[in-house]
C-alpha positions in Angstrom: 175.5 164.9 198.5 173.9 166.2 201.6 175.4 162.8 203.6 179.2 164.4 202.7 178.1 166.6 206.0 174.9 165.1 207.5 174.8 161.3 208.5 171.9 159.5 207.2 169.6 159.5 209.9 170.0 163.4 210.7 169.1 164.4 207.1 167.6 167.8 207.3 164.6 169.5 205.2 165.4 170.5 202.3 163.7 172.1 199.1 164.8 173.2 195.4 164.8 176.8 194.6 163.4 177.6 191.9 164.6 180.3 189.1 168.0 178.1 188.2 169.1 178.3 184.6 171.3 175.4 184.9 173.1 175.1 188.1 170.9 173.5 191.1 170.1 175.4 193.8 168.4 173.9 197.1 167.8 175.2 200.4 169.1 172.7 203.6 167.5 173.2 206.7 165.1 175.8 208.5 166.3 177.3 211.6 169.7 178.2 210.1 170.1 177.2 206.7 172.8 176.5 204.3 172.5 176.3 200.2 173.6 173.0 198.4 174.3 174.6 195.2 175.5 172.1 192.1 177.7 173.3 189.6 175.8 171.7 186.3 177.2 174.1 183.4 181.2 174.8 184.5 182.2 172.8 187.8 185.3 175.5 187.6 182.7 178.6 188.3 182.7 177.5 192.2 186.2 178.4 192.7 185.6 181.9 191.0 182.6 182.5 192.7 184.3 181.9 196.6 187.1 183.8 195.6 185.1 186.4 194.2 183.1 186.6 197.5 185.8 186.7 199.9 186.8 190.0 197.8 183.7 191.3 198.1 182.3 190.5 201.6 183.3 193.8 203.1 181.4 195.9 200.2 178.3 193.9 199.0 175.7 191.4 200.2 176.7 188.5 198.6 176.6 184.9 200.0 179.8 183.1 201.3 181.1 179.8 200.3 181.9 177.5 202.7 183.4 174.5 201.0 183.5 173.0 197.8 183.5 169.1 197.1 183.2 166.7 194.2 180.5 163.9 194.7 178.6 161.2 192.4 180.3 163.2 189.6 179.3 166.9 190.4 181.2 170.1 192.2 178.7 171.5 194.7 179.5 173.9 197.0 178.0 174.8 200.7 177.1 178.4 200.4 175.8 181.3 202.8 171.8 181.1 202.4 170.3 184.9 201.4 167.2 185.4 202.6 164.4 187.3 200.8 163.0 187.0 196.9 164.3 188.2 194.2 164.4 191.7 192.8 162.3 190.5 189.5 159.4 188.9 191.5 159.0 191.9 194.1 158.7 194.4 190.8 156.5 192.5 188.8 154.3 191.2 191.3 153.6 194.3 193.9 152.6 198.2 193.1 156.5 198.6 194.6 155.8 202.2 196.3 159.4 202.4 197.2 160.9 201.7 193.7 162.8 204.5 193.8 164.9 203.7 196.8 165.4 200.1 195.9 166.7 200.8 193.0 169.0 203.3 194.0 170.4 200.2 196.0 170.7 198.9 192.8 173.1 201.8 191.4 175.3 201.5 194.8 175.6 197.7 194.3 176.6 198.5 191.2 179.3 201.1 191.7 180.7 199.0 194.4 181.3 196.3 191.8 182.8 198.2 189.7 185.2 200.0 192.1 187.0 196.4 192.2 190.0 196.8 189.8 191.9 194.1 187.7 195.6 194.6 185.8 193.5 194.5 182.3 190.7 193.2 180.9 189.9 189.9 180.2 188.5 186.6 181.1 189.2 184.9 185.0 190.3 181.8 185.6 190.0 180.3 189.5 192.8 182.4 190.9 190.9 185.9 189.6 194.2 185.6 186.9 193.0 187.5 183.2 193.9 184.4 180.9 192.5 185.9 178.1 192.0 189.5 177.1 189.4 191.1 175.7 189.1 193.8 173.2 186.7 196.2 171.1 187.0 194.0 168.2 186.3 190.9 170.7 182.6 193.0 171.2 182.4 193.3 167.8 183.0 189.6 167.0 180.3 188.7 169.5 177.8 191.1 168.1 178.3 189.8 164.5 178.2 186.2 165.5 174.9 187.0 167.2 173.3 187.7 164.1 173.9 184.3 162.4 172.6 182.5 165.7 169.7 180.0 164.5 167.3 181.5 166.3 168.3 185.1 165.7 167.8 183.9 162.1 164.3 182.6 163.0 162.6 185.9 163.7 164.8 188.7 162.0 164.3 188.8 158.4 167.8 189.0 156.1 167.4 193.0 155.7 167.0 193.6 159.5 170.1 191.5 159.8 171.7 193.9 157.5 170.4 196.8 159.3 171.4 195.7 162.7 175.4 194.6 161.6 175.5 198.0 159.4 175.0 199.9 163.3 177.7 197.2 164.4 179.6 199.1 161.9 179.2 202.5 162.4 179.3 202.5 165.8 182.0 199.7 167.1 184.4 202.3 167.9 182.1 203.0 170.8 182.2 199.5 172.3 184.1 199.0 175.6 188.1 198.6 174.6 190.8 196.5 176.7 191.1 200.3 178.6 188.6 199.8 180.7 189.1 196.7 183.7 186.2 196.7 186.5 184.8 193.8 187.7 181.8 192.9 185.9 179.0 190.7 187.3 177.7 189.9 183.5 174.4 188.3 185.0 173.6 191.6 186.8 169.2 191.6 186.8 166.7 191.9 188.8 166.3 187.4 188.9 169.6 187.7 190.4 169.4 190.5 193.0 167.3 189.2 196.3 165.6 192.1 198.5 164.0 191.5 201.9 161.6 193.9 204.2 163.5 195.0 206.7 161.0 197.0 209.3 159.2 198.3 206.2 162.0 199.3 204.4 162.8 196.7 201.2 166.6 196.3 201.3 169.0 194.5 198.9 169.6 191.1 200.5 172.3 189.1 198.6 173.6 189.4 195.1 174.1 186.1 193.5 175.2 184.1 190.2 178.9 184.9 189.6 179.9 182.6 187.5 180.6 184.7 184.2 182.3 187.3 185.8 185.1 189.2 184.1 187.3 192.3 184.2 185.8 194.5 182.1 182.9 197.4 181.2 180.4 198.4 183.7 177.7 198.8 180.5 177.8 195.3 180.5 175.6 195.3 184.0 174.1 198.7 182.7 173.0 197.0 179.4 171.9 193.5 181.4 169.5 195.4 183.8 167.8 197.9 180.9 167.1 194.7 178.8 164.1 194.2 181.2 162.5 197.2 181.3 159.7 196.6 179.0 158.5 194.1 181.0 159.1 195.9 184.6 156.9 199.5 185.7 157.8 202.3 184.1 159.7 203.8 187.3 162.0 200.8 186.7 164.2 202.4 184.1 163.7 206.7 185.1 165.1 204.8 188.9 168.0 203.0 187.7 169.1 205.7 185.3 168.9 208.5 187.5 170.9 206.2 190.5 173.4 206.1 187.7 173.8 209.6 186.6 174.3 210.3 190.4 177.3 207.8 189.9 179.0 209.9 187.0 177.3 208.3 184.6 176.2 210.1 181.4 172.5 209.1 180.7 171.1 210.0 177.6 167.0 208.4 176.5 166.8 208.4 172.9 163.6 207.9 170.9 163.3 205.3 168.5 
């Protein structure tokens, strides 16, 4: 794939990234590099994600996309390359003094998301067009299905099931409705925000992996980035929810 813009014998270095659920990511060249990402799950997602990030190039960090080809049967694209590591790493594997302040970055990457506005809700297609809607009983369909998922099955006994689509119940009128139409970044999480020192000061480098993206809830990316929190330091959650209330948001820590 590289030869579609290098000739054989001026190959650059190049290495894999690592992290990739299922798309390929790889790093080409040193000095000024590009990333060679393959489009393994849904070739359409690379038209959605350029589109998406020449809406949002003014507002967030998020890497460009260049061009987009088809070769040996795949759709790659040649991207902007974001420097730094990602959020996930820097938590779990430093005594992150400046928490706080990062993830207050966090909250404004967040609300900057969100400020971008579609017609309704719904799924995008590669023009940013809703093709399908999606509504409070779509959430509650989702959540049921869940629950009957194999591995679900595995490790929650039959009553816990019970339990768990009795809340689905009682609470469903809470779930987002078709009202509410932000752009949602639905893989919003710490493995896919990268943060870089910049003279001593860690600052949000790139925001990337767009591909699910939809016009919907911002709890979506709320609910995506608490899902970690029992694995990240305990500043992690008091941070991000207090960047939020600062937002408008009403943030309320139950006990269970």
């Amino acid at each position: 794939m590289l030869h579609v813009f290098y000739t054989k014998d001026k190959t650059p270095h190049y290495e894999i990234i690592d992290g990739g659920c299922a798309n390929i990511n790889i790093k080409v060249g040193i000095n000024a590099p590009r990333l060679l990402r393959i489009y393994v799950r849904d070739p359409s997602a690379a038209n959605r994600e350029q589109k998406l990030a020449q809406k949002l190039i003014d507002k967030i960090p998020i890497p460009q996309i260049y061009q987009i080809k088809e070769k040996f049967g795949y759709t790659f694209a040649i991207a902007e390359f974001s420097p730094g590591i990602t959020l996930r790493d820097f938590l779990l594997h430093n005594k992150a003094p400046h928490i706080g302040q990062i993830m207050f970055e966090v909250d404004v990457m967040l609300n900057s998301i969100s400020s971008m506005k579609f017609d309704k809700s719904g799924l995008l297609n590669n023009d940013l067009q809703i093709t399908k809607t999606i509504t409070q009983e779509d959430y509650i369909d989702f959540l049921k299905s869940t629950l009957m998922d194999d591995y679900v099955v595995s490790i929650l006994s039959e009553s816990e099931r019970h339990q768990i689509d009795r809340i689905i119940v009682l609470y469903g009128h809470l779930l987002p409705d078709a009202e509410e139409k932000n752009l949602v970044h639905v893989d919003f999480d710490p493995s896919n925000i990268l943060v870089e020192d910049v003279n001593g000061r860690m600052e949000i480098s790139g925001i990337l992996d767009w591909e699910f993206s939809f016009s919907g809830s911002t709890l979506c990316d709320v609910a995506n980035m608490l899902r970690y929190k029992d694995y990240m330091p305990p500043e992690y959650e008091d941070a991000f929810l207090k960047g939020l209330s600062s937002k408008g948001f009403v943030c309320l820590k139950i006990g269970v």
